[in-house]
C-alpha positions as CSV (number, residue, x, y, z in Angstrom):
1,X,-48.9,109.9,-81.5
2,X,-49.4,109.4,-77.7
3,X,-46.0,109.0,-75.8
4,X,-46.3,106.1,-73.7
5,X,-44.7,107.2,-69.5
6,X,-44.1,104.0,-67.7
7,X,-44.7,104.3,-64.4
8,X,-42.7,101.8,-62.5
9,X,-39.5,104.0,-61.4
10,X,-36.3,103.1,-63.6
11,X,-34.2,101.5,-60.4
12,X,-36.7,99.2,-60.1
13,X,-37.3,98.4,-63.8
14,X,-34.8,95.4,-63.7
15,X,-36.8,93.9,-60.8
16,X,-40.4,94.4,-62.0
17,X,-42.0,90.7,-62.6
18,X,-39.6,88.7,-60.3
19,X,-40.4,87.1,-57.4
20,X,-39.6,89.0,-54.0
21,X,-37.4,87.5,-51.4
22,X,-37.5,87.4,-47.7
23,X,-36.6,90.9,-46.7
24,X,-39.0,92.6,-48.8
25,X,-41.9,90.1,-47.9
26,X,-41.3,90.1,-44.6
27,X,-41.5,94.1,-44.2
28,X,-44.5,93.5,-46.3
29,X,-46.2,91.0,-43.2
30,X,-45.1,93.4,-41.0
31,X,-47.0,96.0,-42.1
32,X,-49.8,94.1,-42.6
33,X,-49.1,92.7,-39.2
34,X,-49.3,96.5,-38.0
35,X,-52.8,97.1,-39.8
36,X,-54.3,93.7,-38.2
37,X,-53.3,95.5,-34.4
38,X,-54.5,98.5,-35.1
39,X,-57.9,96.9,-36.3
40,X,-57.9,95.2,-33.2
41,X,-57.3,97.7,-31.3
42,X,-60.1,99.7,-32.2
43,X,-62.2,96.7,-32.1
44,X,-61.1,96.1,-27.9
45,X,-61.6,100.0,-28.0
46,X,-65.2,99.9,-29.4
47,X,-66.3,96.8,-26.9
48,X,-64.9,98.8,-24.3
49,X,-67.3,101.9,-25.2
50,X,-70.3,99.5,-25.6
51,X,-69.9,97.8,-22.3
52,X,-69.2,101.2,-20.8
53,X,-72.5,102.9,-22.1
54,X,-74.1,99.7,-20.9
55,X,-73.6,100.8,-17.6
56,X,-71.0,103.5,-16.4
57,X,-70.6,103.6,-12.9
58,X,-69.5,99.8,-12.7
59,X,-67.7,99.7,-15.7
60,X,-64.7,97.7,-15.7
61,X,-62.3,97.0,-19.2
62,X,-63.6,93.5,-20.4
63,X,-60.8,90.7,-20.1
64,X,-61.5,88.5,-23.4
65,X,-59.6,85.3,-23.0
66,X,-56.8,84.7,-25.0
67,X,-58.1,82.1,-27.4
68,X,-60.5,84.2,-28.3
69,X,-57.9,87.4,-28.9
70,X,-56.5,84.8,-31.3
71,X,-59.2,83.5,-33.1
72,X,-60.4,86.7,-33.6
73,X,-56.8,87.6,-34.7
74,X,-56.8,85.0,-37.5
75,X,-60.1,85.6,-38.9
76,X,-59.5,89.0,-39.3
77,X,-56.3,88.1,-41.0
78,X,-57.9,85.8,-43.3
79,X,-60.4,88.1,-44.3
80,X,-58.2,91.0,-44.4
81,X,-55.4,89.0,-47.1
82,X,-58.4,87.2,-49.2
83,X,-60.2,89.9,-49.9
84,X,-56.8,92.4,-51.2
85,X,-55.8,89.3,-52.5
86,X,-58.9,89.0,-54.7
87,X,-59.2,92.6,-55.6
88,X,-56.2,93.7,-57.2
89,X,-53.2,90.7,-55.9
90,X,-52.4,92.9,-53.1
91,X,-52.4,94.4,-49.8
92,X,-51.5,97.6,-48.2
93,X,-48.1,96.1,-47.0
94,X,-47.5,94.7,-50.2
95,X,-48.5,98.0,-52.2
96,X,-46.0,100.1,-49.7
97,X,-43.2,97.6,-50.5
98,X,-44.0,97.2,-54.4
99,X,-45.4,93.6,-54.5
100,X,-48.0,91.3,-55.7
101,X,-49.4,88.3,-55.3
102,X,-50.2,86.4,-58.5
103,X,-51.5,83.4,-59.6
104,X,-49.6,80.0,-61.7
105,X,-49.5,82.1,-65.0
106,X,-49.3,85.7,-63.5
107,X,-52.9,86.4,-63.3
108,X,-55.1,87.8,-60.3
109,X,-55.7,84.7,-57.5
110,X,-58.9,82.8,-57.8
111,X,-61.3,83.9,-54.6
112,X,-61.2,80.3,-53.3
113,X,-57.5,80.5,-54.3
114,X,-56.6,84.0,-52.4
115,X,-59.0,82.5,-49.1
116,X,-57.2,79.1,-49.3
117,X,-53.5,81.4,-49.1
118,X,-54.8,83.9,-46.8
119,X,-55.7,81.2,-44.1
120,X,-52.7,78.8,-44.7
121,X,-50.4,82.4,-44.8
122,X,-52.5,83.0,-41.1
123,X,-51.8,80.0,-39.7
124,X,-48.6,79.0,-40.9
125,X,-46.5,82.0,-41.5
126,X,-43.1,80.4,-40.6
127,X,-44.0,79.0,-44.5
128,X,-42.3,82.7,-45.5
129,X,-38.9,81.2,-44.1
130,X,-38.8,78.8,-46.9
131,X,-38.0,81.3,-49.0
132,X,-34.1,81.4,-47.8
133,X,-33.7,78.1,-49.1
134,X,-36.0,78.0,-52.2
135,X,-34.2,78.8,-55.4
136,X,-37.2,80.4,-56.9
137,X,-37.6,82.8,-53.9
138,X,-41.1,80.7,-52.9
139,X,-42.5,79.8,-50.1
140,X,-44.4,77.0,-48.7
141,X,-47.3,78.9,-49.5
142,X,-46.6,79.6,-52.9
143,X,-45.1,76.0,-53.5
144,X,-48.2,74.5,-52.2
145,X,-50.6,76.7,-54.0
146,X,-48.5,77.6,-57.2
147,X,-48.6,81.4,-56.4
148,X,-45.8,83.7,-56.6
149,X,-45.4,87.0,-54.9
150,X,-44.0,89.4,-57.3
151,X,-42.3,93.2,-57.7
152,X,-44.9,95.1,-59.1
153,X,-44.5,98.7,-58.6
154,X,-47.0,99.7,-61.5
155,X,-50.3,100.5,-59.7
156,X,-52.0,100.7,-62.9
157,X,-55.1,97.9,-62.9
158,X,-54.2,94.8,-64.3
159,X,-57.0,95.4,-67.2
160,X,-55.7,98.9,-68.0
161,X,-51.7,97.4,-69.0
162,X,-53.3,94.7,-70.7
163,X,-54.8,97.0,-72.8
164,X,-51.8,99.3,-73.2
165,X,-49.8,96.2,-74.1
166,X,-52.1,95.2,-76.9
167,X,-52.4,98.6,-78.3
């Protein structure tokens, strides 16, 4: 007989399945947040080499205006959430911090579903306050689009506990 080793730490057994609150979610934006910069960053970076190799002796840093720093910002954002959103419910804020974002009935977000989050969560993040006052720990996000974001420290595919479960 196979022993079974759960791998979700035994502190944070009582939490596992329960929807996160503001602290936890918000640390998880943040680093998210962090990741978006840095991508940008390198972006501005790799313009900067292009324009310079273009023509070195006049180079000067390009100046994009600021609507387009922020379009570009949300877009990448978008993308960036959707597509960990579709893969496996999270990203790498939300892995750090232990969550995931889930569907109605706990299941992995529709790709229409994790875009339609992604850009309202882009453009509207104040929607994460709503949280303090929701008694279900939601916010207008998740209301809107009957998500949840959850604790989920097991790392395991969704497929492969399913599985387990059944066996």
């Amino acid at each position: 007989m196979k022993a079974h080793i759960d791998p979700v730490p035994i502190e944070a057994r009582p939490y596992q399945g329960r929807r996160a609150g503001l602290v936890t979610r918000s640390l998880s934006a943040a680093i998210d947040f962090g990741i978006l910069l840095i991508a940008m960053a390198g972006m501005y970076l790799g313009l900067c080499a292009f324009v310079f190799l273009l023509d070195p002796r006049n180079f000067s840093a390009p100046a994009p205006p600021l609507w387009g720093v922020y379009a570009v910002g949300y877009a990448l954002l978008t993308l960036y959430l959707a597509v960990c959103w579709m893969g496996n419910g999270r990203t790498y804020g939300n892995h750090v911090m232990g969550l995931r974002v889930v569907n109605y009935d706990g299941g992995r977000l529709h790709p229409i579903g994790a875009l339609l989050r992604a850009a309202f969560c882009a453009i509207f993040p104040l929607g994460l306050a709503w949280v303090l006052v929701s008694g279900a720990n939601r916010s207008v996000q998740d209301v809107v689009l009957r998500t949840s974001v959850i604790y989920d420290w097991d790392v395991r595919p969704h497929q492969v506990r399913e599985a387990e479960a059944a066996a």
